[in-house]
PDB file of N, CA, C, O and CB in Angstrom:
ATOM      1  N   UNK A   1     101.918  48.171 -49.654  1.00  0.00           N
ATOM      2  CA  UNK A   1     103.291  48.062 -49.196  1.00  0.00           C
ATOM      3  C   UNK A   1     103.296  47.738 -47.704  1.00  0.00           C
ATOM      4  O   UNK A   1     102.359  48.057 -46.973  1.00  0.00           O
ATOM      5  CB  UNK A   1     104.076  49.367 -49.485  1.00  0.00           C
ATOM      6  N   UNK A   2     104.535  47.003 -47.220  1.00  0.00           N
ATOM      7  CA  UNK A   2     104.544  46.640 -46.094  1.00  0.00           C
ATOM      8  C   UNK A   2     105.014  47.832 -45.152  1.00  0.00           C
ATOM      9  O   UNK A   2     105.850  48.657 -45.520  1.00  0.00           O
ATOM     10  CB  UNK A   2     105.275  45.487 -46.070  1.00  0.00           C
ATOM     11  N   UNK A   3     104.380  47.849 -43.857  1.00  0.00           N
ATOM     12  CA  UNK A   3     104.919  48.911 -42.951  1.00  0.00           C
ATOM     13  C   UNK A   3     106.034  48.786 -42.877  1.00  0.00           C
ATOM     14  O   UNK A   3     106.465  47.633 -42.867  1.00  0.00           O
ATOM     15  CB  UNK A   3     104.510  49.016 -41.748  1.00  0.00           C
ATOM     16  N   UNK A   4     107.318  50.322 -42.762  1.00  0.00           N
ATOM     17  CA  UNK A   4     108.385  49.712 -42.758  1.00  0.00           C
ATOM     18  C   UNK A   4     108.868  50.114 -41.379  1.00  0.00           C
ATOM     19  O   UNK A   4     108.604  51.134 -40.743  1.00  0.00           O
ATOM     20  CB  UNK A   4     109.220  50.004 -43.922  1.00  0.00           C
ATOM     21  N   UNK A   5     109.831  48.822 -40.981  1.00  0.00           N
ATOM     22  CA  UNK A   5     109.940  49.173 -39.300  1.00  0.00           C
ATOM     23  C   UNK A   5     111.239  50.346 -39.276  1.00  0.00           C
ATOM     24  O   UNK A   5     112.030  50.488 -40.208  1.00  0.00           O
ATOM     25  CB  UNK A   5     110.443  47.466 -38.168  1.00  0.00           C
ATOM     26  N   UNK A   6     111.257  51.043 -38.145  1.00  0.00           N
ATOM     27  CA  UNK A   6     112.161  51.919 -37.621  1.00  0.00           C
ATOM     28  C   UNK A   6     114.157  51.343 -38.126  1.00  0.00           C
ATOM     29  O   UNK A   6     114.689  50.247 -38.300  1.00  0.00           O
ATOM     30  CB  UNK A   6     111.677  51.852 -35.727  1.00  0.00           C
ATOM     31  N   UNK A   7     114.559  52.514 -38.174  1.00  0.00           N
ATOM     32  CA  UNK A   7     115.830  52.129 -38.883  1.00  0.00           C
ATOM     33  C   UNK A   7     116.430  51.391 -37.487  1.00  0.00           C
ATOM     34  O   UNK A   7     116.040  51.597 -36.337  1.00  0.00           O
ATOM     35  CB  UNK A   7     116.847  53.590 -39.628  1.00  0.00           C
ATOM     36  N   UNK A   8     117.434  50.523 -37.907  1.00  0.00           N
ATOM     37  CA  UNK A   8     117.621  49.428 -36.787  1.00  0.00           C
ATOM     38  C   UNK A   8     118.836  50.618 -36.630  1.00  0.00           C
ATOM     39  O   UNK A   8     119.293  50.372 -35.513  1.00  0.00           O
ATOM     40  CB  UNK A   8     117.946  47.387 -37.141  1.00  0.00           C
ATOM     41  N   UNK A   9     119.435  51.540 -37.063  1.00  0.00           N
ATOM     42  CA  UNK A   9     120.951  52.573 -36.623  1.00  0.00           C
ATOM     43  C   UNK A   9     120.276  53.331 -35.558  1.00  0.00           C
ATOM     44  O   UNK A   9     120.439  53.223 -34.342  1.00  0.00           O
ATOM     45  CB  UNK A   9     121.729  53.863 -38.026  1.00  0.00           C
ATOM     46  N   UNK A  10     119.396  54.213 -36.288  1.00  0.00           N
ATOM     47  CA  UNK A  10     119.210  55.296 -35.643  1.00  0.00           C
ATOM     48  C   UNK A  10     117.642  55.581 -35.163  1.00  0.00           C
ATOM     49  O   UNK A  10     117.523  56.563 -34.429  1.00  0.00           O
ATOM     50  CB  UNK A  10     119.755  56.293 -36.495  1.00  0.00           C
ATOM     51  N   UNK A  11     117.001  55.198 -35.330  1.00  0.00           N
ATOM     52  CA  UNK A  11     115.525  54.828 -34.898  1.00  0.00           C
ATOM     53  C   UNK A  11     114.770  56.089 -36.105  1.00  0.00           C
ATOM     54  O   UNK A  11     113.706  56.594 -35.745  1.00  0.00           O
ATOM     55  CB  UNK A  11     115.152  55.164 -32.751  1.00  0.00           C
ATOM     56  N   UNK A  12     115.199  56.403 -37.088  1.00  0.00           N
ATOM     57  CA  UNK A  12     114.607  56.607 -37.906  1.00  0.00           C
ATOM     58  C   UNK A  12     113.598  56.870 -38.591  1.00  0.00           C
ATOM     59  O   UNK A  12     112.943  56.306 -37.715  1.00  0.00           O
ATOM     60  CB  UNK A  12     114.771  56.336 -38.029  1.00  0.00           C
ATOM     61  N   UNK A  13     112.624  57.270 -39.514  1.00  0.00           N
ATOM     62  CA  UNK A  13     111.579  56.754 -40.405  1.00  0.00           C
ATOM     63  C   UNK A  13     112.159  57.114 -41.481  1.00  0.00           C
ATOM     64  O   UNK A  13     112.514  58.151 -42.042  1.00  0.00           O
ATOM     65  CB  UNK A  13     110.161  57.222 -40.283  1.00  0.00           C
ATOM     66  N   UNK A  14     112.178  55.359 -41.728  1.00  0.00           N
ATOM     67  CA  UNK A  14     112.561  55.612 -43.357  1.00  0.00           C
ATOM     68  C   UNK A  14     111.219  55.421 -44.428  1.00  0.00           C
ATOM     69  O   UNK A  14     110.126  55.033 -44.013  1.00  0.00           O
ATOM     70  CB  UNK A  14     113.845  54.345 -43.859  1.00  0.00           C
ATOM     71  N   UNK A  15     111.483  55.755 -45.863  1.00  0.00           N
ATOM     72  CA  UNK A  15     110.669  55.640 -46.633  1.00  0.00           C
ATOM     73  C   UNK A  15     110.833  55.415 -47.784  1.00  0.00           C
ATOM     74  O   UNK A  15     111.902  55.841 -48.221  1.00  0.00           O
ATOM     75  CB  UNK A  15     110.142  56.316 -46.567  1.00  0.00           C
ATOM     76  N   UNK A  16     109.998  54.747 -48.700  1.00  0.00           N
ATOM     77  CA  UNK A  16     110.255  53.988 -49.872  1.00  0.00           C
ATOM     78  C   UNK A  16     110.849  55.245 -50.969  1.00  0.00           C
ATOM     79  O   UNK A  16     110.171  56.261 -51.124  1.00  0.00           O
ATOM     80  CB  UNK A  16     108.736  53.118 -50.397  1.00  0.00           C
ATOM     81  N   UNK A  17     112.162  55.064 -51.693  1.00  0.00           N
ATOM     82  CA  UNK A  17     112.420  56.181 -52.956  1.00  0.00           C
ATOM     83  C   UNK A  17     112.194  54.884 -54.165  1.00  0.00           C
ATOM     84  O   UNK A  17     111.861  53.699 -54.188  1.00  0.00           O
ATOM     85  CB  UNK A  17     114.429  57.168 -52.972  1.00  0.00           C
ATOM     86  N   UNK A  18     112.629  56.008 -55.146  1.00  0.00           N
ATOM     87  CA  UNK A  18     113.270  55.148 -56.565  1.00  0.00           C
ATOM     88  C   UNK A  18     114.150  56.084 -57.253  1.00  0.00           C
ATOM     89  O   UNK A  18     114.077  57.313 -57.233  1.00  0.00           O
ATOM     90  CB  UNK A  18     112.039  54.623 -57.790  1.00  0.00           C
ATOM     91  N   UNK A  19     115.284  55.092 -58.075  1.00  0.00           N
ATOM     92  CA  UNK A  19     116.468  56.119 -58.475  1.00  0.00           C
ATOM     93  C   UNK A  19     116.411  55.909 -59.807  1.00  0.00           C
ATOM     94  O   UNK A  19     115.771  54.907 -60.126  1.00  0.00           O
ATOM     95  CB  UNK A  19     118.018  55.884 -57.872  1.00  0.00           C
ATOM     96  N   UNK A  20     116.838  56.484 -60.602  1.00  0.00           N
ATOM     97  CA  UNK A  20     116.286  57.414 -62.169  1.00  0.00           C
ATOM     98  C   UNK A  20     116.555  55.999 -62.642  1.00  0.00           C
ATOM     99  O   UNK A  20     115.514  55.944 -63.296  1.00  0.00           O
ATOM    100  CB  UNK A  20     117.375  59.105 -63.113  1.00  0.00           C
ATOM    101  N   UNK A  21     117.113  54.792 -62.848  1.00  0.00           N
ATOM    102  CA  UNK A  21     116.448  53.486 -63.416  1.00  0.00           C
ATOM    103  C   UNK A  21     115.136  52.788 -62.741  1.00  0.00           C
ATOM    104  O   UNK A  21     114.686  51.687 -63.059  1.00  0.00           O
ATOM    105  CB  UNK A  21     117.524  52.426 -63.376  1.00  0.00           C
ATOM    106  N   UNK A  22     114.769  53.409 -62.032  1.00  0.00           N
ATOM    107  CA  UNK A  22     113.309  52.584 -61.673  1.00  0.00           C
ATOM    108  C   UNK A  22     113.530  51.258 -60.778  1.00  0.00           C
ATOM    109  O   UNK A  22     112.844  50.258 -60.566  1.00  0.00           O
ATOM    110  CB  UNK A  22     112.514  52.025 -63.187  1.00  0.00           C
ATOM    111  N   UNK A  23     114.879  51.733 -60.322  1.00  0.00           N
ATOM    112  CA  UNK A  23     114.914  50.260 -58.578  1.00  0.00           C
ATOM    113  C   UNK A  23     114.357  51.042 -57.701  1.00  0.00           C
ATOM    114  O   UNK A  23     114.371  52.267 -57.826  1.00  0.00           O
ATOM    115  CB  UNK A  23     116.783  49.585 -57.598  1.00  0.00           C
ATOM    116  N   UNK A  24     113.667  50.274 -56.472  1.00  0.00           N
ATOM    117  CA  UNK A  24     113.242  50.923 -55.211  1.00  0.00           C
ATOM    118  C   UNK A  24     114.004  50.621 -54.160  1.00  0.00           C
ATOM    119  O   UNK A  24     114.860  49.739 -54.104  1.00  0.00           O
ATOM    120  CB  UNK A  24     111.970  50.634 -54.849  1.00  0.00           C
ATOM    121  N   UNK A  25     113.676  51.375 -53.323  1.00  0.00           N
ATOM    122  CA  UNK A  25     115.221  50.967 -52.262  1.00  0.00           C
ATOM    123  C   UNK A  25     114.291  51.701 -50.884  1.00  0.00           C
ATOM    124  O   UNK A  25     113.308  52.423 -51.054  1.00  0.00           O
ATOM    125  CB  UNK A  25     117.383  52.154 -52.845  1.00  0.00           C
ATOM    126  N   UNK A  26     114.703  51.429 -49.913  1.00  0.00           N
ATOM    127  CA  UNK A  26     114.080  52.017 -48.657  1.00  0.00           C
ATOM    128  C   UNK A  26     115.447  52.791 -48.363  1.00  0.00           C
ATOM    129  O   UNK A  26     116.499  52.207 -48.622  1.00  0.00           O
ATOM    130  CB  UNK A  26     113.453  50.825 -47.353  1.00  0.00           C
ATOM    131  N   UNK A  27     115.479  54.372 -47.712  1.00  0.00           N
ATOM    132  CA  UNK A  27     115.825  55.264 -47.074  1.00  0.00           C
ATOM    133  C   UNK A  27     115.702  55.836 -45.767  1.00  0.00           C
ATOM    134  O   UNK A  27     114.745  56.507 -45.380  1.00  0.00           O
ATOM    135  CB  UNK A  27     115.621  55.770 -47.598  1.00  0.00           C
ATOM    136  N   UNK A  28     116.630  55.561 -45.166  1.00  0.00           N
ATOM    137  CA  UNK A  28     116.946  56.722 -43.639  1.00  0.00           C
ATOM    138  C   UNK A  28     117.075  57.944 -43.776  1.00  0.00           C
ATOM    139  O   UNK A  28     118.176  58.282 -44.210  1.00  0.00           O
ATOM    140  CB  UNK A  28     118.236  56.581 -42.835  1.00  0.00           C
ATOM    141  N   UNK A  29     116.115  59.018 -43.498  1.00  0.00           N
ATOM    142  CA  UNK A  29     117.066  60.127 -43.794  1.00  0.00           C
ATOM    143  C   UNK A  29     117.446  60.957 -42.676  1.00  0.00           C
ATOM    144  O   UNK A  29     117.488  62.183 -42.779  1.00  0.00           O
ATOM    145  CB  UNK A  29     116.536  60.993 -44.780  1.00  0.00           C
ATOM    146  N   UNK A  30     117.746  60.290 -41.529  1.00  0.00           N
ATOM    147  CA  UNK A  30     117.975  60.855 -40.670  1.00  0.00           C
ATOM    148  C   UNK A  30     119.973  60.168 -40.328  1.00  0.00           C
ATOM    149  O   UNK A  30     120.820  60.868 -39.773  1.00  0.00           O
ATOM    150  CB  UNK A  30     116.569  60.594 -39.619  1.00  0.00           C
ATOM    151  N   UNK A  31     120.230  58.740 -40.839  1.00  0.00           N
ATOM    152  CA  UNK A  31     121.537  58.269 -40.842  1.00  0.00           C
ATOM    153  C   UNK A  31     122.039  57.666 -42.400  1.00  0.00           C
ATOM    154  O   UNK A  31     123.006  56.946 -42.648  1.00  0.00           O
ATOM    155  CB  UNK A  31     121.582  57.141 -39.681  1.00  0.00           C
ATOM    156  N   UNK A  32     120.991  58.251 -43.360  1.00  0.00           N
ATOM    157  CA  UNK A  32     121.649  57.800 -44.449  1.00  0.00           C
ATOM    158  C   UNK A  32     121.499  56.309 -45.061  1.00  0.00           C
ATOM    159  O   UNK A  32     121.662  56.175 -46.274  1.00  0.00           O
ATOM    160  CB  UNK A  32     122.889  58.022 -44.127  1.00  0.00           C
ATOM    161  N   UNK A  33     121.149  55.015 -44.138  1.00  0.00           N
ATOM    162  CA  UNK A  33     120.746  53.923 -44.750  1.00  0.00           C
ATOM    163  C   UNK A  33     119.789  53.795 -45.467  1.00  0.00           C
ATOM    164  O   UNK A  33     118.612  54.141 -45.371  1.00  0.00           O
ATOM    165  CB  UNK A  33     120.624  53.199 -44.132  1.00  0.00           C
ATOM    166  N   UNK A  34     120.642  53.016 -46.562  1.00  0.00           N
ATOM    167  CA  UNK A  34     119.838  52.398 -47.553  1.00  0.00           C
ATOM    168  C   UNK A  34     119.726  50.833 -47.508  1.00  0.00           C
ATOM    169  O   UNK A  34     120.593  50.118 -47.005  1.00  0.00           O
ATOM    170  CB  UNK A  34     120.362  52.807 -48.832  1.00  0.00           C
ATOM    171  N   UNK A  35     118.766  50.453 -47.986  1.00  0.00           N
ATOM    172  CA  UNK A  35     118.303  48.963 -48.289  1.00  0.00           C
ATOM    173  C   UNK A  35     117.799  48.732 -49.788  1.00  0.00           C
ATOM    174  O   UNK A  35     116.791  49.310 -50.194  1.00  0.00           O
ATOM    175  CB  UNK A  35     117.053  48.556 -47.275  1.00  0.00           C
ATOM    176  N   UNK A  36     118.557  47.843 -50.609  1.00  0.00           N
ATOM    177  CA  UNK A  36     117.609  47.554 -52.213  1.00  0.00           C
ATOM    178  C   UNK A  36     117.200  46.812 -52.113  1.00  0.00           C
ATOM    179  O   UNK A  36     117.582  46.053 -51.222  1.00  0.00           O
ATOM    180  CB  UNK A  36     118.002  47.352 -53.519  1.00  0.00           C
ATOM    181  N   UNK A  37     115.967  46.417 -53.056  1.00  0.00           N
ATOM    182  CA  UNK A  37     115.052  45.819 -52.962  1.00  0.00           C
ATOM    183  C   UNK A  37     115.269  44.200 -53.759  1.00  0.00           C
ATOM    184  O   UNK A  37     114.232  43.589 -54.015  1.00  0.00           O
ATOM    185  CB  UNK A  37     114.048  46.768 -53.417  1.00  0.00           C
ATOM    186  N   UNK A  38     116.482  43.615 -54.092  1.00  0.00           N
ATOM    187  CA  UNK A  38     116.811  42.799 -54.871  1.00  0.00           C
ATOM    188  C   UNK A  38     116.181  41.651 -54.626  1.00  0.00           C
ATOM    189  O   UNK A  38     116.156  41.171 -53.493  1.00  0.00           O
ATOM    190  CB  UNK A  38     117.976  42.717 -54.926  1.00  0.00           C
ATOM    191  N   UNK A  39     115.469  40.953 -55.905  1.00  0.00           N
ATOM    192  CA  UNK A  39     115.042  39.804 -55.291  1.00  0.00           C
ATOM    193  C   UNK A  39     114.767  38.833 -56.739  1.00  0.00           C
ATOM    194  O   UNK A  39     114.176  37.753 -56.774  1.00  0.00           O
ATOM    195  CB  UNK A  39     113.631  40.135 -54.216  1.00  0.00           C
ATOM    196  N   UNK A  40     115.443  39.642 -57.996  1.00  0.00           N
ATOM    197  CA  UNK A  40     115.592  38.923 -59.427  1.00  0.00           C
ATOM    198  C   UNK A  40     117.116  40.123 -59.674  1.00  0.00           C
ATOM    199  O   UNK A  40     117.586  41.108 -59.103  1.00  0.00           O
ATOM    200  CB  UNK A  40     113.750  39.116 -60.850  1.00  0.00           C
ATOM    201  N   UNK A  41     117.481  39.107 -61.102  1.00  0.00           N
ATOM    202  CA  UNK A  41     118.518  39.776 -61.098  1.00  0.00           C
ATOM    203  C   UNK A  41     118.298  41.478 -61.856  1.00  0.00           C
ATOM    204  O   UNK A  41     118.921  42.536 -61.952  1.00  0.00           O
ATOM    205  CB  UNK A  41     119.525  38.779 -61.800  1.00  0.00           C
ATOM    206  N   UNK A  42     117.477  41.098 -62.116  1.00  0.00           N
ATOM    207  CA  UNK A  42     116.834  42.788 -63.008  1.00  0.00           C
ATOM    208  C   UNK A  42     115.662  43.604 -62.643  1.00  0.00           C
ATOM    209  O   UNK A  42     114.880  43.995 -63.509  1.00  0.00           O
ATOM    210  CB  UNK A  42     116.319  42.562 -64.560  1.00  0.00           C
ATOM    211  N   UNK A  43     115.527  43.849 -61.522  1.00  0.00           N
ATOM    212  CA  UNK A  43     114.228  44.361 -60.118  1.00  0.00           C
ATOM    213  C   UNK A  43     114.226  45.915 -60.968  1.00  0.00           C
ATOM    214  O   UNK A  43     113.461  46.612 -60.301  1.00  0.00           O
ATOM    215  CB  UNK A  43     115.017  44.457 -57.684  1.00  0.00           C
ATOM    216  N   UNK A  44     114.545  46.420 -61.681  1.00  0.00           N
ATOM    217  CA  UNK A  44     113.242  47.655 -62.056  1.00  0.00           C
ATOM    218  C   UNK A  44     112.065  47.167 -62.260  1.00  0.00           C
ATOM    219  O   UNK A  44     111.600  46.084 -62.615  1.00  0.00           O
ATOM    220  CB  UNK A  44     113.392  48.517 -63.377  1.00  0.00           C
ATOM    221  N   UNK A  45     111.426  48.835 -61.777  1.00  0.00           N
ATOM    222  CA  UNK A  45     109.617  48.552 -61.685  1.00  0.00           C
ATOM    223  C   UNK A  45     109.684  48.122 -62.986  1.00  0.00           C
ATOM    224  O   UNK A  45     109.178  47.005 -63.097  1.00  0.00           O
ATOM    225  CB  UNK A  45     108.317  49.992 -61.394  1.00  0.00           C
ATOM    226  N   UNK A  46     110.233  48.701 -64.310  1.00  0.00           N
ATOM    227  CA  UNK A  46     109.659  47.889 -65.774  1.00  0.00           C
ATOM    228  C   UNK A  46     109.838  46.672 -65.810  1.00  0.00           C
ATOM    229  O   UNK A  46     108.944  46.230 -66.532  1.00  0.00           O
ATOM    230  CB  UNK A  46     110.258  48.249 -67.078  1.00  0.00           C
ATOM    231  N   UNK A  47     110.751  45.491 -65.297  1.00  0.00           N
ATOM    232  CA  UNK A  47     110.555  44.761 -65.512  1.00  0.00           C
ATOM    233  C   UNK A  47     110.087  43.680 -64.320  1.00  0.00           C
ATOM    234  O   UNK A  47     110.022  42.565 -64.838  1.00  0.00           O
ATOM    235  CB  UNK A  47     111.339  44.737 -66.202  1.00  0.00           C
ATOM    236  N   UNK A  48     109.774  43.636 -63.039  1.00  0.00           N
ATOM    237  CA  UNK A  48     108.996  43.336 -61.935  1.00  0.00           C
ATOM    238  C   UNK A  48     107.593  43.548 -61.563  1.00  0.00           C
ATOM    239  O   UNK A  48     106.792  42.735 -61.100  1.00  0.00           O
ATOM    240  CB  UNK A  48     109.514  43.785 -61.167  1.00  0.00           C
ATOM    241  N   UNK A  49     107.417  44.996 -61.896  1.00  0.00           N
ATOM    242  CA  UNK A  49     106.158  45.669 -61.792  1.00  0.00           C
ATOM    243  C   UNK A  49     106.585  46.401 -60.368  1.00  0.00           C
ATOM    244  O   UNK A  49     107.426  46.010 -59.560  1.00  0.00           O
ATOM    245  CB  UNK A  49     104.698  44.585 -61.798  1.00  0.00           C
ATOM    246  N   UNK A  50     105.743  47.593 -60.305  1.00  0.00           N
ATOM    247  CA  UNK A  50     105.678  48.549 -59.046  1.00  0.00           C
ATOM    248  C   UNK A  50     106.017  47.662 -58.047  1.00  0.00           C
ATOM    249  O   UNK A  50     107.189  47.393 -57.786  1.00  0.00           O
ATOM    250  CB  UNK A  50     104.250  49.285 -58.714  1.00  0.00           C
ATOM    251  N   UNK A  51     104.781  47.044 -57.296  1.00  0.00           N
ATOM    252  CA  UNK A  51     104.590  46.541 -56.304  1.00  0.00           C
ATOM    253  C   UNK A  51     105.063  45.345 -55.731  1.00  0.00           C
ATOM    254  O   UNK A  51     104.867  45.017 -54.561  1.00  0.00           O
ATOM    255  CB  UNK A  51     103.702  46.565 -56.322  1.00  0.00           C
ATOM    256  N   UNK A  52     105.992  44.385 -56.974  1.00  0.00           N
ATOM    257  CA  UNK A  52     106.560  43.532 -56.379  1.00  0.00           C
ATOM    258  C   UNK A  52     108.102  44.584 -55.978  1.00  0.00           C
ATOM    259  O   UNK A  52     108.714  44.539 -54.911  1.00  0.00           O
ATOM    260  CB  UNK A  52     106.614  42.075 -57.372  1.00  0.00           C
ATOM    261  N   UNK A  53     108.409  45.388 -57.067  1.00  0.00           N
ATOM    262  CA  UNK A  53     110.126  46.388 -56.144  1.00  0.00           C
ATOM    263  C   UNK A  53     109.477  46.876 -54.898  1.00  0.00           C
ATOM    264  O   UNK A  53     110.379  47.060 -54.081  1.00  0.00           O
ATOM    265  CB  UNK A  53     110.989  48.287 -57.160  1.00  0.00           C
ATOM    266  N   UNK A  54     108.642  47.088 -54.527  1.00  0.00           N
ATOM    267  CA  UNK A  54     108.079  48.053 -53.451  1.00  0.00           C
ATOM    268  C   UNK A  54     108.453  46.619 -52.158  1.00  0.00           C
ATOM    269  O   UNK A  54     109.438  46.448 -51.439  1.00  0.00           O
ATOM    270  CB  UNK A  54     105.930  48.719 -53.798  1.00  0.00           C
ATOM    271  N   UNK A  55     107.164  45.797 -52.324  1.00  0.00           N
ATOM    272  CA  UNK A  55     107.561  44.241 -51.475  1.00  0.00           C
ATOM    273  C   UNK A  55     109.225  44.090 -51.418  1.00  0.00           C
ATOM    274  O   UNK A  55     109.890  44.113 -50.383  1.00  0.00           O
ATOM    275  CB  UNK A  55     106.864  42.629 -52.498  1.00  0.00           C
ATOM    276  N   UNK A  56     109.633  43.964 -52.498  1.00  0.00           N
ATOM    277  CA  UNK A  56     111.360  43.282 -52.099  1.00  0.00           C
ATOM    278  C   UNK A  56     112.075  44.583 -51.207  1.00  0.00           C
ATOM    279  O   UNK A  56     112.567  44.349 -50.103  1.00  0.00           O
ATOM    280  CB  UNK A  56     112.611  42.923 -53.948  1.00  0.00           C
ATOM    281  N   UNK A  57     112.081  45.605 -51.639  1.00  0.00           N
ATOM    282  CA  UNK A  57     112.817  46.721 -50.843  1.00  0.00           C
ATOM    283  C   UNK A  57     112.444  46.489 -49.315  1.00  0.00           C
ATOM    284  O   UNK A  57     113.280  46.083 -48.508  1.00  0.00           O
ATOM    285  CB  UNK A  57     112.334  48.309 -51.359  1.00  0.00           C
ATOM    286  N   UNK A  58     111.086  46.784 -48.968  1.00  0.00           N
ATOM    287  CA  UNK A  58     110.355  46.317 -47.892  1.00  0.00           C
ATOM    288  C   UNK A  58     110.802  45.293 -46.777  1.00  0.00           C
ATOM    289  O   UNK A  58     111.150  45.429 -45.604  1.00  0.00           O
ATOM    290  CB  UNK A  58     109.360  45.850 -48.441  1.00  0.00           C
ATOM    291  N   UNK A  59     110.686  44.468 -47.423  1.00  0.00           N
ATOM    292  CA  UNK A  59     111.160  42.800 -46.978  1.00  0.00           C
ATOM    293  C   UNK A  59     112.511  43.010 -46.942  1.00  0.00           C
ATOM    294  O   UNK A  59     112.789  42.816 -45.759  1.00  0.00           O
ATOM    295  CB  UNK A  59     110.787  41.399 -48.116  1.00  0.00           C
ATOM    296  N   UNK A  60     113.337  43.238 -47.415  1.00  0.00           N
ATOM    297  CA  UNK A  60     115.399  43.712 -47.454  1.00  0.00           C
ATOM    298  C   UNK A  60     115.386  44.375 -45.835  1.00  0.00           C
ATOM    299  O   UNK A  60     115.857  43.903 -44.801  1.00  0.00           O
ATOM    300  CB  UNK A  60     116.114  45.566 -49.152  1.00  0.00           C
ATOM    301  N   UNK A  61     114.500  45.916 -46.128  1.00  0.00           N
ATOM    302  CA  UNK A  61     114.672  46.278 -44.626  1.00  0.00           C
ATOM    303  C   UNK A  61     114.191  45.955 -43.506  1.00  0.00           C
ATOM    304  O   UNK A  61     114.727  45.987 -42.398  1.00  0.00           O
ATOM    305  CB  UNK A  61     114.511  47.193 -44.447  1.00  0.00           C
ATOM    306  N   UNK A  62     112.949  45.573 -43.868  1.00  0.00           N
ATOM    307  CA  UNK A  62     112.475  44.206 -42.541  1.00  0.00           C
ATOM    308  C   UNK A  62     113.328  43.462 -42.002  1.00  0.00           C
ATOM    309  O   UNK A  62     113.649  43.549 -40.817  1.00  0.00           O
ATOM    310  CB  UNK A  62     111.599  43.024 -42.962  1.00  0.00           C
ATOM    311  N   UNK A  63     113.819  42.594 -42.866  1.00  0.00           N
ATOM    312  CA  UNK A  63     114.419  41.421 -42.738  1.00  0.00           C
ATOM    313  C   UNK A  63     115.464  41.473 -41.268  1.00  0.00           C
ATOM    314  O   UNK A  63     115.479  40.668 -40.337  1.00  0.00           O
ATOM    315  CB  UNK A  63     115.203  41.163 -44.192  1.00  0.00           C
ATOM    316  N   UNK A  64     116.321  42.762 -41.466  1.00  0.00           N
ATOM    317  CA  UNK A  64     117.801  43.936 -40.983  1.00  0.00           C
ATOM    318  C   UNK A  64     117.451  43.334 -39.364  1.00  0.00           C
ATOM    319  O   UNK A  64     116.272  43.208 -39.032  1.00  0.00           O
ATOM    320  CB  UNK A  64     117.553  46.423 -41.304  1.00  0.00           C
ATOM    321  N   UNK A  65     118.311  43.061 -38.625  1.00  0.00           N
ATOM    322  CA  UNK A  65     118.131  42.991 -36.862  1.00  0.00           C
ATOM    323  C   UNK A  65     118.063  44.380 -36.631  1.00  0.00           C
ATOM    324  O   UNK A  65     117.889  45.283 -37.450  1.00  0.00           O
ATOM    325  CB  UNK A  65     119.502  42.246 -35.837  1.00  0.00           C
ATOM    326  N   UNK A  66     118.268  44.450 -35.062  1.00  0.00           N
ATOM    327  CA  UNK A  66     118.413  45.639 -34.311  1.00  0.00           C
ATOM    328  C   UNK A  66     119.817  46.017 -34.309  1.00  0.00           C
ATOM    329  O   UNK A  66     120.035  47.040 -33.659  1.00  0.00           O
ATOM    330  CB  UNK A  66     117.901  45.496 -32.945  1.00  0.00           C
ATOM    331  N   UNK A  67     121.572  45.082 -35.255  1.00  0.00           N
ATOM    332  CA  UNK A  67     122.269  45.351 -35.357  1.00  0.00           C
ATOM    333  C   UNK A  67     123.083  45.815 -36.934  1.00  0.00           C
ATOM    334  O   UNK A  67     124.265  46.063 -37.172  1.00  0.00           O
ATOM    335  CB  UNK A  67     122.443  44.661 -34.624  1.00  0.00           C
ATOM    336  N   UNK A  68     121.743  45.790 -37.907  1.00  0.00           N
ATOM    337  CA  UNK A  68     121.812  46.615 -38.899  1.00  0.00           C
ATOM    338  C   UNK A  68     122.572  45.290 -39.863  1.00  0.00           C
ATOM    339  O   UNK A  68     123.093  45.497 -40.959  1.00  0.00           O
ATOM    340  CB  UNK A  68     122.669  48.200 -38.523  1.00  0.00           C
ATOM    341  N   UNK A  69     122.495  43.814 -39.137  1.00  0.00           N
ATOM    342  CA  UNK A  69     122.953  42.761 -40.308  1.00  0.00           C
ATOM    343  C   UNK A  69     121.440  42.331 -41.206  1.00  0.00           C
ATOM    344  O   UNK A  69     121.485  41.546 -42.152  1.00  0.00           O
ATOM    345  CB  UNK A  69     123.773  41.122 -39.445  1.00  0.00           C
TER     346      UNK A  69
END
């Protein structure tokens, strides 16, 4: 998985979850942002595999400026 950078809100460490359908999403838990990992129209690990939801979530919050667009 890709390092994930500091939350662009609150300077953060966020970290990779998954929610009881099996999407991954990156988490703030210090301001609450979330990022999903969308990058097909049906991104559970069953049908992507682990490590490509892990990459797309990743890459979503990467992607984010320092103004959270």
């Amino acid at each position: 998985m890709a390092k994930l950078k500091p939350c662009p809100f609150c300077g953060g460490e966020p970290y990779m979850a998954q929610n009881y359908l099996g999407q991954k999403y990156v988490n703030c838990p210090e301001c609450g942002a979330v990022v999903w990992g969308k990058d097909t129209d049906d991104w559970r690990i069953s049908t992507i595999g682990e490590k490509k939801a892990e990459k797309a979530a990743a890459d979503a919050w990467n992607r984010r400026d320092d103004n959270g667009n």
